[in-house]
TIVEXMI-390365 format. One record per residue (C-alpha): y, z, x; residue in one letter. Coordinates in Angstrom, 1 decimal. Example, Ala and Ser with C-alpha at 12.3 -4.5 7.8 and 13.67 -1.06 7.14 Angstrom:
REM residues 2
<pt v="-4.5" w="7.8" u="12.3" residu="A"/>
<pt v="-1.1" w="7.1" u="13.7" residu="S"/>
REM end
This chain:
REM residues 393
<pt v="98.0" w="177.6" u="53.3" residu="X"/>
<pt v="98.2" w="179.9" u="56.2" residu="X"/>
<pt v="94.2" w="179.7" u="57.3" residu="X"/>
<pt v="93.1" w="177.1" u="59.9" residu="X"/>
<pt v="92.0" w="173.1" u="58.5" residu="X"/>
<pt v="94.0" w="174.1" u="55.3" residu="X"/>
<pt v="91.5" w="176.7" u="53.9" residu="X"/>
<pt v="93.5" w="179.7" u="52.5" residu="X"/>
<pt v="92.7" w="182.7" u="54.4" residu="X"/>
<pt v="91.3" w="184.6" u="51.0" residu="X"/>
<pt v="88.4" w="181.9" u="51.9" residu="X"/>
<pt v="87.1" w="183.3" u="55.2" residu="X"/>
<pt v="84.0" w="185.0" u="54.4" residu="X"/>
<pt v="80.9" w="185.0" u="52.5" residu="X"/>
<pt v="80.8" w="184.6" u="48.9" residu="X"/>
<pt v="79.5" w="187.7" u="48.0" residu="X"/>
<pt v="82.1" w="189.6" u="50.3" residu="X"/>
<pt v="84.8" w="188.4" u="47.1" residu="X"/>
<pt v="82.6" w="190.5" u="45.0" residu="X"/>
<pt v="82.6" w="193.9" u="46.8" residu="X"/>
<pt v="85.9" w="195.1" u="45.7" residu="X"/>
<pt v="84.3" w="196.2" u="41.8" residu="X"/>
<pt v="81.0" w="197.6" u="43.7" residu="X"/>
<pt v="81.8" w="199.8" u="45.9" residu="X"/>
<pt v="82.6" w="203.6" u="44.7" residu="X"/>
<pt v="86.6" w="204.6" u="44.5" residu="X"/>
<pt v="87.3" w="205.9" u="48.0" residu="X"/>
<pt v="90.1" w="207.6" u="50.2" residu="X"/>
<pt v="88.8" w="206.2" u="53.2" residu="X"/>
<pt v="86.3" w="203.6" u="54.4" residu="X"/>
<pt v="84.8" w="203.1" u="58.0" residu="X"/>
<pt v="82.4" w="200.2" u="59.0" residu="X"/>
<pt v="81.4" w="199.5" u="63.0" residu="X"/>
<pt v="80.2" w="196.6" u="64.7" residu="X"/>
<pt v="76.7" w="196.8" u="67.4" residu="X"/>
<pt v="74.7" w="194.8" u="69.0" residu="X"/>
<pt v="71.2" w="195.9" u="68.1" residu="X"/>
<pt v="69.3" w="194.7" u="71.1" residu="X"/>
<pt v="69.7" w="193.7" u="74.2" residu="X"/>
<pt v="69.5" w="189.5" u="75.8" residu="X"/>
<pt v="66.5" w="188.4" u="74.0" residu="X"/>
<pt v="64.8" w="191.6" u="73.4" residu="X"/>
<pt v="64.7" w="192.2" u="77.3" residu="X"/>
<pt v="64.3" w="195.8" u="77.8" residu="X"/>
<pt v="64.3" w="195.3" u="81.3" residu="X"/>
<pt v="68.4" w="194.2" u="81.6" residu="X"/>
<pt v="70.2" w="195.2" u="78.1" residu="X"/>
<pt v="73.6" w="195.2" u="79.5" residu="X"/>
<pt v="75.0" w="193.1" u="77.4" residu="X"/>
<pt v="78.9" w="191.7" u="77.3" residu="X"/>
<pt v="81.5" w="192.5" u="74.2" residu="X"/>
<pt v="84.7" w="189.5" u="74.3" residu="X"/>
<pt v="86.1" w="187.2" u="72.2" residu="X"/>
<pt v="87.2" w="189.6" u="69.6" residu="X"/>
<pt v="90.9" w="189.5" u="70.4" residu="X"/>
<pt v="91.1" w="185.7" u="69.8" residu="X"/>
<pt v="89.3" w="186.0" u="66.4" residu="X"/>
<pt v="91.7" w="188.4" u="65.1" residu="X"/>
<pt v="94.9" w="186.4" u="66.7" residu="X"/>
<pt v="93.8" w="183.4" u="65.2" residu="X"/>
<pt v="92.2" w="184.3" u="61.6" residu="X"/>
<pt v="92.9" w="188.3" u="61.0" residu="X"/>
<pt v="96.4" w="189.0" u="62.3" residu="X"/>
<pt v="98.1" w="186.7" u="60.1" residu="X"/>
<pt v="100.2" w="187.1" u="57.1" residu="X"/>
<pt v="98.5" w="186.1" u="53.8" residu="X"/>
<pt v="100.6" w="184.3" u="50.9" residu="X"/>
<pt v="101.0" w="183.6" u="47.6" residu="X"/>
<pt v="100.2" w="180.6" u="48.0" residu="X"/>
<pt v="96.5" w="181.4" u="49.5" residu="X"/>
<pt v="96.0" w="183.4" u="46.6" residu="X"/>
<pt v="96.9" w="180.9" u="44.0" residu="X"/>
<pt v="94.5" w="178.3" u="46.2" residu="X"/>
<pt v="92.1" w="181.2" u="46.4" residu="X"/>
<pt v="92.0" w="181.6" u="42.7" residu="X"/>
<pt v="91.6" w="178.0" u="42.0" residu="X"/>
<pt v="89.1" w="177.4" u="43.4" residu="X"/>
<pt v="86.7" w="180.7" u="42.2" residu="X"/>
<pt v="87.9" w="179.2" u="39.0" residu="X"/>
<pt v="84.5" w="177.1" u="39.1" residu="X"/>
<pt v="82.4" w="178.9" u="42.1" residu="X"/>
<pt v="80.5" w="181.0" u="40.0" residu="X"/>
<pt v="76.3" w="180.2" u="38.4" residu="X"/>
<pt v="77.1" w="176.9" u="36.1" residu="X"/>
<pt v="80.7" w="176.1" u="37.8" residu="X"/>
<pt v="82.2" w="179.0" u="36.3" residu="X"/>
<pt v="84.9" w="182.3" u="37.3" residu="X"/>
<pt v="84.0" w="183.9" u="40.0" residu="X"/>
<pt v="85.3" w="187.4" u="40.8" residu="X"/>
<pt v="87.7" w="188.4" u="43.2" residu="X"/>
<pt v="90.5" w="190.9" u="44.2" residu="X"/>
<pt v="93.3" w="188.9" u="43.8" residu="X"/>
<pt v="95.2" w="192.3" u="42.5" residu="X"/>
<pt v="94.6" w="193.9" u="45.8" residu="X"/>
<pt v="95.7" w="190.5" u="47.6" residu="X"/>
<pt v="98.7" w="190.4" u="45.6" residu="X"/>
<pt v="99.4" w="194.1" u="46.3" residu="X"/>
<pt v="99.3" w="193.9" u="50.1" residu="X"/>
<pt v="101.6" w="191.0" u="50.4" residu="X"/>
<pt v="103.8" w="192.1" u="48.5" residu="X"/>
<pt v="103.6" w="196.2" u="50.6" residu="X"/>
<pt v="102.5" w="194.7" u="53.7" residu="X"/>
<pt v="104.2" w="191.8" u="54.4" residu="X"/>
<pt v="100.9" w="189.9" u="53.9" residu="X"/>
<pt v="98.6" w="191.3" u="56.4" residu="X"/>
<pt v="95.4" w="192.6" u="56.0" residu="X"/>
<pt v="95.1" w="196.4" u="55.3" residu="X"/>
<pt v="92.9" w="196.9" u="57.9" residu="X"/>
<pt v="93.1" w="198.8" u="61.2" residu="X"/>
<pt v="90.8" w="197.7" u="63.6" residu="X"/>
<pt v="89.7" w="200.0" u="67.1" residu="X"/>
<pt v="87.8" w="197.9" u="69.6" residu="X"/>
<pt v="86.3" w="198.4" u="73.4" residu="X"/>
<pt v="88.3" w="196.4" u="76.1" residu="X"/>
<pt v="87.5" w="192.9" u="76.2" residu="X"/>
<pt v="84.6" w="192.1" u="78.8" residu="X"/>
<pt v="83.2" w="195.9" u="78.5" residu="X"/>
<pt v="79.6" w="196.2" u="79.6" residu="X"/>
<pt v="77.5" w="198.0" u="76.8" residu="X"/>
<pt v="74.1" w="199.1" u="75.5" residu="X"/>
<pt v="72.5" w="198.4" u="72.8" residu="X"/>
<pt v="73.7" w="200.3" u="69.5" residu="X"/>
<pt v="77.3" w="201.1" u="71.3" residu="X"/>
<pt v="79.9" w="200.9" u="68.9" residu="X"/>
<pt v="82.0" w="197.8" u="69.7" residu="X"/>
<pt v="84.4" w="197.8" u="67.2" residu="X"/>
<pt v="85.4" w="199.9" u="63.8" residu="X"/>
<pt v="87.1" w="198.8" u="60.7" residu="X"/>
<pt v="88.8" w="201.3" u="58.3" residu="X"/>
<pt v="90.5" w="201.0" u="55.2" residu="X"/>
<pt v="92.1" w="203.6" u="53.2" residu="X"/>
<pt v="92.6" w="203.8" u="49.5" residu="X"/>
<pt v="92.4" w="201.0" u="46.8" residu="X"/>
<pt v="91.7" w="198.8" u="50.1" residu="X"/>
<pt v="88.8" w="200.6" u="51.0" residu="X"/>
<pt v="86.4" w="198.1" u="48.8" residu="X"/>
<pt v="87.7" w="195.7" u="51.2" residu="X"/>
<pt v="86.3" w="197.2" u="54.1" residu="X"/>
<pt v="84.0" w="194.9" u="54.9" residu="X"/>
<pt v="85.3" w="191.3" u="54.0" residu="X"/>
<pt v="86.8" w="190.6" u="57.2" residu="X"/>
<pt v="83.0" w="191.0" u="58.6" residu="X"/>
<pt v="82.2" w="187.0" u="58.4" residu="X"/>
<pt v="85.0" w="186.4" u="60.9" residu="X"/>
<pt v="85.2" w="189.4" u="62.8" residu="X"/>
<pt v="80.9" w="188.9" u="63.5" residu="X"/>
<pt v="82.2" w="185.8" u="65.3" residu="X"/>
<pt v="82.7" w="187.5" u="68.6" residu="X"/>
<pt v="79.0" w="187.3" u="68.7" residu="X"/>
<pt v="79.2" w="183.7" u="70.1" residu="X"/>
<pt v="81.6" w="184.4" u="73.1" residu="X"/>
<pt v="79.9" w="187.7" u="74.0" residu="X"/>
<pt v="76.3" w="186.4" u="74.0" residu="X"/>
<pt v="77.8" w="183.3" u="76.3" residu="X"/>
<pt v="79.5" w="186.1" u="78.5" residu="X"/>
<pt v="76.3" w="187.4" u="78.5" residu="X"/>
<pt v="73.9" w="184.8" u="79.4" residu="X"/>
<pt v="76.8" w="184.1" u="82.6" residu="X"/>
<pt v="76.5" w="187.7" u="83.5" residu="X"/>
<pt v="73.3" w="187.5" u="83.6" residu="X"/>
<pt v="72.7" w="184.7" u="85.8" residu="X"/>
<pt v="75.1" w="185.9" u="87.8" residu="X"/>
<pt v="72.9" w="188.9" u="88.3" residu="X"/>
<pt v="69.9" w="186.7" u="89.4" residu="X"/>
<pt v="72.3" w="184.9" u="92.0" residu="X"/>
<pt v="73.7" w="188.2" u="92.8" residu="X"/>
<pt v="70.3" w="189.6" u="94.1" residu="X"/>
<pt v="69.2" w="186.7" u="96.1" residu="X"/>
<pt v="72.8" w="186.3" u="97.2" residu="X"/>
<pt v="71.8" w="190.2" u="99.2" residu="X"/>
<pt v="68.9" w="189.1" u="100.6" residu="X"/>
<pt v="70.1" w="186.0" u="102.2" residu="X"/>
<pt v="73.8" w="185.1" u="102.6" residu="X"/>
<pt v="76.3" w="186.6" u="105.2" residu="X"/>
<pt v="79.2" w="188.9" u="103.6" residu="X"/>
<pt v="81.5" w="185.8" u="104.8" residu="X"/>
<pt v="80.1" w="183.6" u="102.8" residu="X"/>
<pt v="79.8" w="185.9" u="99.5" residu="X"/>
<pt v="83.3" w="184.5" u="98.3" residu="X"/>
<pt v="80.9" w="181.4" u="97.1" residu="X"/>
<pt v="79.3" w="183.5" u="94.8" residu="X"/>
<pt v="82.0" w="182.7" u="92.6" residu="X"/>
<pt v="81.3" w="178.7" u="92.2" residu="X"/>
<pt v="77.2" w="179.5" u="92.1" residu="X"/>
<pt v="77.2" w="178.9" u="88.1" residu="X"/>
<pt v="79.0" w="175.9" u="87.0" residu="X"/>
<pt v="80.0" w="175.5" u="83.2" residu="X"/>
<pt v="78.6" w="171.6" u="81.9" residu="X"/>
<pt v="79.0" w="172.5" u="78.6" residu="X"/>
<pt v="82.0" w="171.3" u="76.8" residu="X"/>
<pt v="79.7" w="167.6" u="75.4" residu="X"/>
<pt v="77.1" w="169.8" u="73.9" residu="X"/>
<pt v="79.6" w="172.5" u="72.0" residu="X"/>
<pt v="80.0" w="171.4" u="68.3" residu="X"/>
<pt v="84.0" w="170.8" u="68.3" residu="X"/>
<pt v="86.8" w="172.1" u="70.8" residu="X"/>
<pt v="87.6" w="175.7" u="69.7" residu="X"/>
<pt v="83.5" w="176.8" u="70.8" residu="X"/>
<pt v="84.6" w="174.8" u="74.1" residu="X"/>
<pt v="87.2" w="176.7" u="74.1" residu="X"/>
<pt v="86.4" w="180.4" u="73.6" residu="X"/>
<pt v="82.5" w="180.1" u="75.1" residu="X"/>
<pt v="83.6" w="178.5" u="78.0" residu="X"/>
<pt v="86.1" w="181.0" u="78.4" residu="X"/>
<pt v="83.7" w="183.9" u="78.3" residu="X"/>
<pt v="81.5" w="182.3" u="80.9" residu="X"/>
<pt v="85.2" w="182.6" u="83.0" residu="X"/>
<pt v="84.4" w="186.6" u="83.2" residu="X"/>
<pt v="81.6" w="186.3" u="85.7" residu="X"/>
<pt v="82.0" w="182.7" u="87.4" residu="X"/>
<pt v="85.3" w="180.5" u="88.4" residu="X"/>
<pt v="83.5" w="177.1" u="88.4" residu="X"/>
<pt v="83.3" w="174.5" u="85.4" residu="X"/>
<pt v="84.2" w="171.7" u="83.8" residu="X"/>
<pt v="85.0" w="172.5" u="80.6" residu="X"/>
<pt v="88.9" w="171.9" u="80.4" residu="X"/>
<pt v="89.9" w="173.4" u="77.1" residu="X"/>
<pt v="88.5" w="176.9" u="78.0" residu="X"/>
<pt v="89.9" w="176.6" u="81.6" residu="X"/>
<pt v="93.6" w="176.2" u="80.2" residu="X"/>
<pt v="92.9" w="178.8" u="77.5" residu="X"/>
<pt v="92.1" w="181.3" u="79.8" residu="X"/>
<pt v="94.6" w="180.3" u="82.5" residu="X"/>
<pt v="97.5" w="179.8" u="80.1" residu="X"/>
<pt v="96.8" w="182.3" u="77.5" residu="X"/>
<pt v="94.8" w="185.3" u="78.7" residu="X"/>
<pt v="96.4" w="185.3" u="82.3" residu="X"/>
<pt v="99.7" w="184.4" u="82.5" residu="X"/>
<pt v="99.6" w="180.8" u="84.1" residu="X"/>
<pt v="97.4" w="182.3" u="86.4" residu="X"/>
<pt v="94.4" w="180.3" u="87.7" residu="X"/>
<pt v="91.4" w="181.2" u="86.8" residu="X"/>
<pt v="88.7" w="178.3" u="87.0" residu="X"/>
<pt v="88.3" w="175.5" u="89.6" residu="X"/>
<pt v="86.2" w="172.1" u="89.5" residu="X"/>
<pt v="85.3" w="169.2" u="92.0" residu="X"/>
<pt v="85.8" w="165.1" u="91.9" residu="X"/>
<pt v="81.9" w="164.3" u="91.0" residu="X"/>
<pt v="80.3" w="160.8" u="90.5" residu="X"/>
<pt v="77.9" w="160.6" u="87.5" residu="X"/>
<pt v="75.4" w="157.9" u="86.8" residu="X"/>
<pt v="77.9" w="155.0" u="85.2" residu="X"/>
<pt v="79.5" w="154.8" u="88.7" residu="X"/>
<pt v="76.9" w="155.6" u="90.8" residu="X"/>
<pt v="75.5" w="152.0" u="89.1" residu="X"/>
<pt v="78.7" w="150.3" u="88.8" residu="X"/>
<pt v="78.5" w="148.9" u="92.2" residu="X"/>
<pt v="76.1" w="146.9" u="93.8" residu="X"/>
<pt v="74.0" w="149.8" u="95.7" residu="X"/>
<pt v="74.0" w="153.3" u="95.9" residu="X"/>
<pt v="75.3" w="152.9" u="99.8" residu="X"/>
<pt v="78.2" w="150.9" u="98.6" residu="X"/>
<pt v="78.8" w="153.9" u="95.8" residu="X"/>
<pt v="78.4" w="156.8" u="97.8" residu="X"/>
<pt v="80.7" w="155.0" u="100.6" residu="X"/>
<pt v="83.4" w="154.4" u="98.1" residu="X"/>
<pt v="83.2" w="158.2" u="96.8" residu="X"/>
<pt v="83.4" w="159.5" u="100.6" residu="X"/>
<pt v="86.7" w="157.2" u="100.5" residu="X"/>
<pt v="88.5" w="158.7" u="97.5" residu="X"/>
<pt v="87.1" w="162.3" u="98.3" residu="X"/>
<pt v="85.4" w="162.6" u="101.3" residu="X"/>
<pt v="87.9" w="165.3" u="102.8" residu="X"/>
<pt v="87.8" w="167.9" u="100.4" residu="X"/>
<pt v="84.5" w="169.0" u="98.0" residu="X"/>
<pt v="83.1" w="166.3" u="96.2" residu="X"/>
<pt v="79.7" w="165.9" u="94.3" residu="X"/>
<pt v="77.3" w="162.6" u="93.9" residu="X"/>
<pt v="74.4" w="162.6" u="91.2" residu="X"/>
<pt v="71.5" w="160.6" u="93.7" residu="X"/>
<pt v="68.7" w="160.2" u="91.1" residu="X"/>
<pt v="70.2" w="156.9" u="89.4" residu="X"/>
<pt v="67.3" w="155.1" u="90.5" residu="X"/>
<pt v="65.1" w="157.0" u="93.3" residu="X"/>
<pt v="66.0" w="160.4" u="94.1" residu="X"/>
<pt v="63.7" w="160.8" u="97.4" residu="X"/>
<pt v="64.5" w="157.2" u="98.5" residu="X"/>
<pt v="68.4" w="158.1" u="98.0" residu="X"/>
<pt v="67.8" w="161.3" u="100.3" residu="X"/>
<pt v="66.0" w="159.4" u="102.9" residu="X"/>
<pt v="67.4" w="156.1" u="103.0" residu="X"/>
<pt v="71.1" w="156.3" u="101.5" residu="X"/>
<pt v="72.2" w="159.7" u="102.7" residu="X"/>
<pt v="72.0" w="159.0" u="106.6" residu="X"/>
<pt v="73.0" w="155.5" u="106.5" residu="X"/>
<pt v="76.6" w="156.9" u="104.9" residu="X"/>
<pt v="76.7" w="160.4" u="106.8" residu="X"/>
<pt v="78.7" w="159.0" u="109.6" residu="X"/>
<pt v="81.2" w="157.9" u="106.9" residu="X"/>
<pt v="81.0" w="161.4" u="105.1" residu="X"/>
<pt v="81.5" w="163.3" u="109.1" residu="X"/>
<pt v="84.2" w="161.5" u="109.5" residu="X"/>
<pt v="86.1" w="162.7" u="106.7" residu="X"/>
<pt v="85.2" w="165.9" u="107.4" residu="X"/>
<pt v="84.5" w="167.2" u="103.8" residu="X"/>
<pt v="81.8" w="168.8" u="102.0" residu="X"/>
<pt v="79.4" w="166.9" u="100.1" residu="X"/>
<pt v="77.5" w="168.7" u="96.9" residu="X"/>
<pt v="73.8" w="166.9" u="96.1" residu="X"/>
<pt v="73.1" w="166.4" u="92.8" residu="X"/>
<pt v="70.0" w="166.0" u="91.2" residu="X"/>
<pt v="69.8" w="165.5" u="87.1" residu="X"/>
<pt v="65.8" w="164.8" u="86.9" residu="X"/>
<pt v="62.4" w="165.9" u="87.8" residu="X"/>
<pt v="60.9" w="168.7" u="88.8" residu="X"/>
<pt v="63.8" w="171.8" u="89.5" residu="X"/>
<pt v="61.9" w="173.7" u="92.1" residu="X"/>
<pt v="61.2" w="170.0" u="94.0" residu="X"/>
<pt v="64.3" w="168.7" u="93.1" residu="X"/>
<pt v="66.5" w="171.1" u="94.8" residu="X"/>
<pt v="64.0" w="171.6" u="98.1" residu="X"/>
<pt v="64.0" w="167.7" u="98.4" residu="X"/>
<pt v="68.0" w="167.4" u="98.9" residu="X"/>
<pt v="68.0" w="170.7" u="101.1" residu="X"/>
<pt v="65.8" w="169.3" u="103.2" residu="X"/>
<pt v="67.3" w="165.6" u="103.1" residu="X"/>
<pt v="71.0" w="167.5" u="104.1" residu="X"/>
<pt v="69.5" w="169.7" u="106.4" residu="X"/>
<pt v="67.7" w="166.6" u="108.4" residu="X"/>
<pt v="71.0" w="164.7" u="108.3" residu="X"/>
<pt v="73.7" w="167.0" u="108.8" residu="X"/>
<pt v="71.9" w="169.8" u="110.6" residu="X"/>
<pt v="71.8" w="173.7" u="109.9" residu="X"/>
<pt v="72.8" w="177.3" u="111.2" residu="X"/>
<pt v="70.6" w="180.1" u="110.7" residu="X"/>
<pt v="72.7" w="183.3" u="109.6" residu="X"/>
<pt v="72.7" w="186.8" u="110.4" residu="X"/>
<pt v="69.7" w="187.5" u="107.9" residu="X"/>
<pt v="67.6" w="184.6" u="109.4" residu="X"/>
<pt v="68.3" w="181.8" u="106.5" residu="X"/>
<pt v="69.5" w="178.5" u="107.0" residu="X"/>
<pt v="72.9" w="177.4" u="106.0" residu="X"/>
<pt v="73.0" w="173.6" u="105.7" residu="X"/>
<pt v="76.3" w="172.3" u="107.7" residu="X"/>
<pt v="78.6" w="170.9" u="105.3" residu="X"/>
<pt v="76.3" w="170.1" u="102.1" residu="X"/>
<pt v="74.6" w="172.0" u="99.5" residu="X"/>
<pt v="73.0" w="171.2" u="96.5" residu="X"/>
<pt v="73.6" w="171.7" u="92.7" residu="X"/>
<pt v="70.9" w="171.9" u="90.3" residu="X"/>
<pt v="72.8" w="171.7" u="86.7" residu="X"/>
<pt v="69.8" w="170.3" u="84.3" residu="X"/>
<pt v="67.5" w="172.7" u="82.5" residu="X"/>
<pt v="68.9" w="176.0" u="84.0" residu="X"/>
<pt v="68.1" w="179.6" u="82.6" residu="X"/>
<pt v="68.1" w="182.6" u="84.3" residu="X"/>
<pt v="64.2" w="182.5" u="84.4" residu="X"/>
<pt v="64.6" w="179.0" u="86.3" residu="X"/>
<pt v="67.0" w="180.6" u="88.8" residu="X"/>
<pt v="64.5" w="183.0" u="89.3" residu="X"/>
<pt v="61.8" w="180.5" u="90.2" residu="X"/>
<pt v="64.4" w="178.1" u="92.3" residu="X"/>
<pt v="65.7" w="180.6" u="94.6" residu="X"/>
<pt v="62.3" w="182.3" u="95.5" residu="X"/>
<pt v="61.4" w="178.6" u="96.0" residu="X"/>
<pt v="65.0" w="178.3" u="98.5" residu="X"/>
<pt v="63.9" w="181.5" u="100.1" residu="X"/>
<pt v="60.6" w="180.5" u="101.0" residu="X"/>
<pt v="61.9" w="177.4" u="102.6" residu="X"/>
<pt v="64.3" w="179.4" u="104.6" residu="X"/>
<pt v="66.8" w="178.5" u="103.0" residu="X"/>
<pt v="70.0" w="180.6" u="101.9" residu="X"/>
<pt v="71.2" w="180.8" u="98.2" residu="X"/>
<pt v="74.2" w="179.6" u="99.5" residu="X"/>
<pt v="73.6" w="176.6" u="99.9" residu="X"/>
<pt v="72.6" w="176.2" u="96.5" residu="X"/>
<pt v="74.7" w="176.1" u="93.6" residu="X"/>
<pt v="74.0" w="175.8" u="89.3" residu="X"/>
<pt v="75.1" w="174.6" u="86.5" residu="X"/>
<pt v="74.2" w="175.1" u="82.5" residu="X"/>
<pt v="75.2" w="172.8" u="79.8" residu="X"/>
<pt v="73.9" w="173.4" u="76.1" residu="X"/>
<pt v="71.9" w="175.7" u="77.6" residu="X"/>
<pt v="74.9" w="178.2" u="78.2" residu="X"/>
<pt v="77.2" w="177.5" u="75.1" residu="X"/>
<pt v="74.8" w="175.9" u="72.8" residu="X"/>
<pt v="71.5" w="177.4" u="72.7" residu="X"/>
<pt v="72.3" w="180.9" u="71.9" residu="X"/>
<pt v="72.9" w="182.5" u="68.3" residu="X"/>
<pt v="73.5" w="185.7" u="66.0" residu="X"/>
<pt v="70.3" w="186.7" u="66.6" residu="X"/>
<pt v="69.9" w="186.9" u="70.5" residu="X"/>
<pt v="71.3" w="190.2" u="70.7" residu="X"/>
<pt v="71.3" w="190.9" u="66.5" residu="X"/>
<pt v="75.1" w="191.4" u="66.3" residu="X"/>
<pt v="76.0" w="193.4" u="63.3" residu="X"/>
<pt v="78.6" w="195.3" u="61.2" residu="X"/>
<pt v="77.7" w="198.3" u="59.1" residu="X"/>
<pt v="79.6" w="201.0" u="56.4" residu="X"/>
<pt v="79.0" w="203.7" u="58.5" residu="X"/>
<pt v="81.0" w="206.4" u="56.5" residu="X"/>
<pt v="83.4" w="206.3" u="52.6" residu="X"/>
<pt v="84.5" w="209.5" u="51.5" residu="X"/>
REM end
């Protein structure tokens, strides 16, 4: 079969879709187009929204060549799919007659926006035509090709926390420290996607706004197969809470993590046991350790309240290592920041940084991450992606 996990491609849509081809009127031409029908959430405030991810759909399920084969598989098994396990209808003619005039591939021609366009709601992102006997198959490529709602409402969701970062990014941080923007929003969410591939092409579309993340399937993808070998994302060694309890103490974990990494950018999670006693009793006992290797130490909270969490560990880094106030009257913590990666949404940026601002602190020194919250808690209906016959003569 020539359709991903063995299905036959003839088997990548809706049921009903296989029924189409006797309902719809005989036809010379058939257009359908593809819109997103409001913007992020119904906000009506910011509906820019992001269009990707349509390229990889059709590279890996539309642009491939259909075969006798799939058919026969296809037929089998409508054989029982209708009410009471009986035949089901379906074109097999018209499948038989464009493999055998065009070489197996769909008789479709598909016009589509650049990947990563900006849009409104009810642009136009894409258009399907079909000419001819195919145009009753106009719309059964929809199930698949609707699919790009997934990477463009992650695109999305990044762009838009970008935005928020962006803004307070004007008020408070140098121009030569802007090129940090880039790292402000790091990807966590490659454990919470439901297999590889939505690793894969969500973590990718978070790639068009930020560089930072962990999730390695959709930094190769885009590195190796959207830009040439290129790079595209970046990441940091980071402790989490099995080895920040492996050792003995948090001292004797935090020194050993200095050792490996200590000269370059590494994180440590600090709320294994007691986040405020970490800050004040475990951070300046190994700072000496951490100044001599000269590196840049990230603070990670993963608990408690957001707003506290991340004043706490600015404060704590700020005490110990010390501070420079910038051009725009904001402190810059020397050689630390923190990371707040647990519970993030654009709202909660929102909230955080006014929080960082009113300390006196710069967003700089504050960076983000989203797990589930950037590739799993989005669907369909966040920004109503849809396809619709829009003209058959």
């Amino acid at each position: 079969m020539s359709g991903p996990f063995g299905l036959p491609l003839p088997l990548l849509t809706d049921s009903y879709k296989a029924s189409h081809f006797a309902l719809y009127p005989p036809a010379q031409e058939a257009t359908a187009y593809c819109e997103f029908r409001h913007g992020f959430d119904k906000d009506t405030e910011d509906e820019r929204m992001v269009f990707c991810g349509l390229r990889y759909i059709i590279e890996q399920y539309v642009a491939r060549q259909w075969t006798l084969q799939d058919v026969d598989m296809a037929e089998a098994f409508f054989r029982t799919h209708n009410f009471g396990f009986t035949e089901y209808p379906f074109p097999k003619h018209l499948f038989l007659k464009f493999i055998a005039e065009n070489a197996g591939y769909f008789p479709v021609r598909i016009e589509a926006l650049r990947e990563g366009s900006v849009v409104y709601p009810h642009t136009p992102v894409f258009q399907i035509t079909a000419k001819d006997e195919y145009s009753s198959l106009i719309t059964y490529l929809e199930t698949v090709l609707l699919m790009a709602w997934y990477p463009s409402t992650v695109a999305t969701l990044s762009r838009r926390s970008r935005a928020v970062i962006e803004d307070h990014y004007r008020e408070s941080v140098d121009e030569d420290g802007w090129w940090t923007l880039e790292t402000r929003m790091h990807d966590f969410g490659f454990r919470g996607c439901t297999c590889v591939e939505q690793s894969m092409i969500g973590g990718a579309a978070h790639l068009l706004s930020f560089d930072g993340t962990d999730t390695l399937s959709a930094a190769f993808y885009a590195q190796y197969r959207l830009n040439n070998g290129r790079p595209v994302a970046t990441s940091i060694p980071a402790t989490e809470h099995s080895v920040m309890t492996a050792y003995s103490s948090e001292r004797q974990a935090m020194l050993s993590t200095i050792e490996a990494y200590g000269g370059g950018v590494f994180a440590c999670v600090m709320d294994s046991y007691d986040y405020s006693r970490a800050l004040s009793e475990v951070l300046p006992v190994v700072a000496s350790k951490k100044l001599e290797k000269g590196g840049y130490l990230v603070i990670r909270p993963d608990s408690g309240d957001q707003v506290e969490a991340v004043l706490l560990g600015l404060r704590a880094a700020d005490k110990v290592f010390g501070s420079v106030v910038n051009s725009k009257g904001y402190k810059v913590v020397t050689g630390a920041s923190v990371i707040q990666g647990d519970g993030v949404t654009p709202e909660s940026l929102r909230h955080i940084l006014a929080a960082v601002h009113g300390a006196g602190y710069s967003a700089q020194s504050v960076g983000f991450g989203m797990g589930g919250g950037l590739l799993q808690k989005v669907n369909r209906d966040t920004m109503s992606m849809a396809i619709k016959l829009s003209s058959i003569t």
